[in-house]
N, C-alpha and C positions, 0 to 999 in steps of 0.2 A: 569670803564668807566663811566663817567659823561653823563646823562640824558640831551642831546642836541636837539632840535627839529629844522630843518632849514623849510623854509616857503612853501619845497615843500610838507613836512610829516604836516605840519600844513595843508595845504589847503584840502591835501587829509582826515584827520580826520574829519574835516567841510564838507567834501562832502560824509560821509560817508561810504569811500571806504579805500581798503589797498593796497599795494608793501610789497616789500623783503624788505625793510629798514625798516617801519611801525612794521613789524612781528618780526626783530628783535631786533628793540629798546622792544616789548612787552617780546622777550625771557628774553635781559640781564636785563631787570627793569619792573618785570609783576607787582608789587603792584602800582611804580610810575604811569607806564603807564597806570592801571587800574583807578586809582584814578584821573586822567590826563585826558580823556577819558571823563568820566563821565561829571567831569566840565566841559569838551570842549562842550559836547552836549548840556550842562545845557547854555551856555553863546551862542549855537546857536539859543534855543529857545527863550531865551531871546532877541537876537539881531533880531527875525522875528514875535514880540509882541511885541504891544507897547499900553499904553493906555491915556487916551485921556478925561478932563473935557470940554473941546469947549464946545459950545451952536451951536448945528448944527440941522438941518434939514430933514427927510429923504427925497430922491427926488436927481432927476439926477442935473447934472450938475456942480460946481467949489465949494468945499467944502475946508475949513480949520481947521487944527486939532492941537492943539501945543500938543506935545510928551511926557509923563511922564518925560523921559531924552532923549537927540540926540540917533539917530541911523544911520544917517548917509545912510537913503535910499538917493538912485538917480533917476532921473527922467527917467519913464517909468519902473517901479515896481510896478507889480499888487498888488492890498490889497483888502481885506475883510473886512469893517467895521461891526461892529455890533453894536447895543445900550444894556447894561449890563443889563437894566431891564427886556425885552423881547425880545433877542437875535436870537427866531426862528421866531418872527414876524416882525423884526425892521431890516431891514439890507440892506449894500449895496455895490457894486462890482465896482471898478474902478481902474485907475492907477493914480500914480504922472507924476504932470505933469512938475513937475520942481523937480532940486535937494530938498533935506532938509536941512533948511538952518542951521548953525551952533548953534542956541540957539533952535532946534528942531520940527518945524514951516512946516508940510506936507502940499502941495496943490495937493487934488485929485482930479482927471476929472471921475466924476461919472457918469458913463453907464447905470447901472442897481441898483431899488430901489422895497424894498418890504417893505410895511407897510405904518405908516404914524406919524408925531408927530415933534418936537422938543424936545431935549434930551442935557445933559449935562455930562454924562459917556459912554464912549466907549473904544472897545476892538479894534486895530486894529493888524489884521494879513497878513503879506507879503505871497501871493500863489505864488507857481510855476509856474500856467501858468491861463490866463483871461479868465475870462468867460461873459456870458450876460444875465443876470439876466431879465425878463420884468413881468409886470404882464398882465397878459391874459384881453381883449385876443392878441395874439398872433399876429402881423400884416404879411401882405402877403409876404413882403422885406426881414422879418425876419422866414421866412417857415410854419406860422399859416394859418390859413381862412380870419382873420379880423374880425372875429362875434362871438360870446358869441351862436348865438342861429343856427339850421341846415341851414334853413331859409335866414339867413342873411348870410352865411359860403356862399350859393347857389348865392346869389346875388353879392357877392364882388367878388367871382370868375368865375362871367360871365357863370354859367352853367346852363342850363337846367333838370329838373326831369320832364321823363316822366310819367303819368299819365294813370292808366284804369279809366276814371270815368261812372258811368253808368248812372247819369241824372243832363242836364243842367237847372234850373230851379226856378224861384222867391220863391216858396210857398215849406215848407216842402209836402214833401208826405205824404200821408195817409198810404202808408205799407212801411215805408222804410228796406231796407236791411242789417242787422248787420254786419259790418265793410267793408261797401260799401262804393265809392267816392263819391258825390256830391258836381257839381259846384253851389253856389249861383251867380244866375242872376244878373243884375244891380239896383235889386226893390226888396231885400228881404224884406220879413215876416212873419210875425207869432213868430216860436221861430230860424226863419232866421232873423231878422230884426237888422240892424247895420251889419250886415256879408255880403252884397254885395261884389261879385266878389272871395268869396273865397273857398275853402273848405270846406264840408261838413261830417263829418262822424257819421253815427249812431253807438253808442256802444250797443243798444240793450236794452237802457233804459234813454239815453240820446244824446243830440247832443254834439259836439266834433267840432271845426274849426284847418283850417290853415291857414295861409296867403302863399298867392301864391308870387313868385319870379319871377324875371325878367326873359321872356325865357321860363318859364315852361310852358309844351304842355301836353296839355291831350286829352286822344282819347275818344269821347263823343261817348258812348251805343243811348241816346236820348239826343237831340235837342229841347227841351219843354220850349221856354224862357216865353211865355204866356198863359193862360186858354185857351183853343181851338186849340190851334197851331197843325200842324201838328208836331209828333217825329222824326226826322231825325237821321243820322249816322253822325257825324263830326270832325274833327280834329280843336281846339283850341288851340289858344297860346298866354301867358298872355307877355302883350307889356303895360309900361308906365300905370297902373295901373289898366288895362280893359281888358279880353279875347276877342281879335279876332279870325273869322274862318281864321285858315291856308286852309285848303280844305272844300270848299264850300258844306251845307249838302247835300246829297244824292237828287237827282230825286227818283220818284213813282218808285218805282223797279215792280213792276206789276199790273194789271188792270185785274178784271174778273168780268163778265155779268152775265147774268142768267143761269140756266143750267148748270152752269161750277163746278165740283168741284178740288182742286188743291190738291194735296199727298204731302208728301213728297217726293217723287222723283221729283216732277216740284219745286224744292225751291232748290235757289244759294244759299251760303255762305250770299254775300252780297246784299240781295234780303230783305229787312225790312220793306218797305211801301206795304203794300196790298190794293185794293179800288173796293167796288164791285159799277157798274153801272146800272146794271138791273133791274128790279122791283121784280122777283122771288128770291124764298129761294135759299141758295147756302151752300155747306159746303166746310169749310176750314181743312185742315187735316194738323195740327203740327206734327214733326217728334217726334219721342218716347226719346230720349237723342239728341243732337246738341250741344257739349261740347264745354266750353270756356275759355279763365282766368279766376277768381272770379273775379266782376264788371266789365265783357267785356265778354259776352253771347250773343250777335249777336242777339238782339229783333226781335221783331214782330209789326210791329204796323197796324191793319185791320182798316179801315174806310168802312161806310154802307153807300154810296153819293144816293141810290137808295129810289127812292117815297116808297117803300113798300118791302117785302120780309126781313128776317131775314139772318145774316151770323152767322150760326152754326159752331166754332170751338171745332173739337176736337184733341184728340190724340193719334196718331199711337198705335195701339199695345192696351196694357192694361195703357197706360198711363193717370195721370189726368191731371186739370187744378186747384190749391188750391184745391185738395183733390177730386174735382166734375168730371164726366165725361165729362162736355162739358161745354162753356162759348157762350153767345149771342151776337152779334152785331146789336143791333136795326137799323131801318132807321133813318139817321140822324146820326145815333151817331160813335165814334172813341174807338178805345179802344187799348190797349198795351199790349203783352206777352214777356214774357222774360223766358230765361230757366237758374234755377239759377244752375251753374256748382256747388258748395259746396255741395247741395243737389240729385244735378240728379233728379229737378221739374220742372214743368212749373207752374210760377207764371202770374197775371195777376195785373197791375199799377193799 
C-alpha cells in the first residue's frame, strides 16, 4: 500500500491530533510515517517563525517587517516580536494588520512594547492567542491604579485613607510619639519646614513624611494649629491641596471653679477641654488606663483661666504622669495629657 496522505490526515498532523486513518497509515508505514512526522512538525515550526533585518523601533503602533522568506500570514494573526540582541528586554506583541504580501512584507499593529531602542534583527513568532503587553504603571481602563506610588494609586481612584493622627500642628513637637501621625499645618518649621499640609511620622530618631491625597480624612487627637491655641478634637479632610475641618473642633467639654475636684468617674469619652475659673487650688483626677487606637487616645487638654490657685493633675490608682505622680497647671497657663495606648501611660505634650 502506497504512503498516501489526503489534506484531511495532513491538517490533522499540523494540528497535532490523530483519527483511525492517521493511526493506520502509522501501523502499515511506521518508519515513513515517523520520519514524515517529524518534518511535518519541523516545517510547522518553521512556518510560525520567521526573522526579520527591518530597521524598526520598539513602541506601539504600525511597524514593518520584510520576512527572511514568505510565510504567507494573513491579516489578524497575533506575533511576538522580539529584538535578537536582548530578547527578554526588547519586545513586542501585536497582530497584522493586513495580509503578507507575496515577496514577504508583514504589517503589524503593535499593542503592547517593552523596552526601548531601534534594532535591525528580529525574531518574529505567530501565538495562538493576543495578549497586552503595557509597561507600568498599569492605567485604570486597562485594571492598574494609574500611579507608580500608593499615594497616587489613592488619588486617581478617587479614594480616601482614613487617618488616626494625634496632632495637627506648624512646629515639631518637643516629645513626639514613635510611629505616631502628625499633620503639618499650613506654616511648617523647624525640621517641618517645606512639609506644609502633609504628614508626619516620627520613626524614633527621625522624621518621615507623606503627601496627602485627594479625599483623605484624618480624625485629629489635637487641634494645635498655633502657639497658644486651644487643643481640640477634629475631623479633617484634605480637599485641593489644604486640610479642611469636616466636623468643626470640639466646644469646652467642661468647666470647674474652685473647690471642685473631678475623678474619673465625672469624665465622658469625649470630654477633652478641661478649664478651671476660680482662684483656688483644684485637683484633677485622670483615670488610671482610658484605652485607645495607637494615635487616637482621646487626650486631655486642662487650661488654668484662674488669677491664682494651681490645677493639680493626678492619676487614679497608682498611676503616673511621665513617670511623676502628678503634673501642675499653673495660672495662666494650658497644658495637654494624652494616654498613650502602646504603653498603658499617661504622657504629658
Amino acid at each position: 500500500m502506497p504512503l498516501i496522505f489526503d489534506t484531511t490526515a495532513l491538517a490533522l498532523l499540523l494540528a497535532g491530533e490523530r483519527n483511525a486513518f492517521t493511526d493506520a497509515l502509522e501501523q502499515d508505514h511506521p518508519v515513513a510515517f515517523t520520519e514524515f512526522s517529524g518534518s511535518l512538525g519541523e516545517y510547522a515550526v518553521r512556518v510560525q517563525t520567521a526573522t526579520s533585518g527591518s530597521s524598526e523601533s520598539i513602541g506601539t503602533g504600525t511597524k514593518t517587517f520584510q520576512l527572511n522568506v514568505p510565510h504567507f500570514w494573513t491579516a489578524g494573526t497575533p506575533v511576538y516580536v522580539t529584538e535578537d540582541g536582548d530578547p527578554e528586554a526588547n519586545f513586542m506583541v501585536g497582530v497584522l494588520s493586513a495580509d503578507e504580501t507575496a515577496e514577504g512584507l508583514a504589517t503589524v499593529t503593535v499593542t503592547g512594547a517593552t523596552g526601548s531602542g531601534t534594532f535591525t534583527a528580529w525574531t518574529i513568532r505567530v501565538l495562538h492567542s493576543a495578549t497586552t503587553v503595557a509597561s507600568p504603571p498599569l492605567g485604570i481602563a486597562d485594571g492598574g491604579t494609574g500611579a507608580s506610588t500608593a499615594a497616587g494609586a489613592v488619588a486617581a481612584l478617587g479614594m480616601s485613607r482614613p487617618r488616626f493622627v494625634f496632632e495637627r500642628r506648624n512646629d515639631p513637637p518637643a516629645g513626639p510619639v514613635t510611629g505616631f501621625f502628625y499633620i503639618v499645618g499650613p506654616d511648617g518649621s523647624g525640621a517641618w519646614a517645606g512639609h506644609s499640609e502633609e504628614f508626619a511620622i516620627w520613626t524614633g530618631s527621625a522624621w518621615t513624611f507623606e503627601d496627602a491625597s485627594q479625599h483623605d480624612l484624618a480624625v485629629v487627637s489635637f487641634e494645635r494649629m498655633y502657639t497658644g491655641a486651644t487643643g481640640r478634637f477634629s475631623v479633617v479632610v484634605f480637599v485641593d491641596g489644604a486640610w479642611t475641618s469636616a466636623v468643626q473642633p470640639a466646644a469646652d467639654a467642661a468647666t470647674f471653679s474652685s473647690n471642685t475636684e473631678i475623678t474619673a468617674t465625672g469624665f465622658a469619652r469625649n470630654a477633652h477641654i478641661f478649664r478651671k475659673t476660680g482662684t483656688d487650688a483644684v485637683t484633677l483626677t485622670l483615670p488610671a488606663t482610658w484605652g485607645g487606637a495607637p494615635g487616637l487616645a482621646f487626650p486631655i487638654y486642662v487650661g488654668n483661666n484662674g488669677a491664682s490657685g494651681n490645677v493639680t493633675v493626678n492619676v487614679a490608682g497608682a498611676g503616673t504622669i511621665d513617670g511623676a505622680a502628678s503634673a501642675t497647671v499653673t495660672p495662666g497657663a494650658a497644658k495637654g495629657f494624652f494616654f498613650l495606648a502602646v504603653t498603658g501611660k499617661w504622657a504629658t505634650l
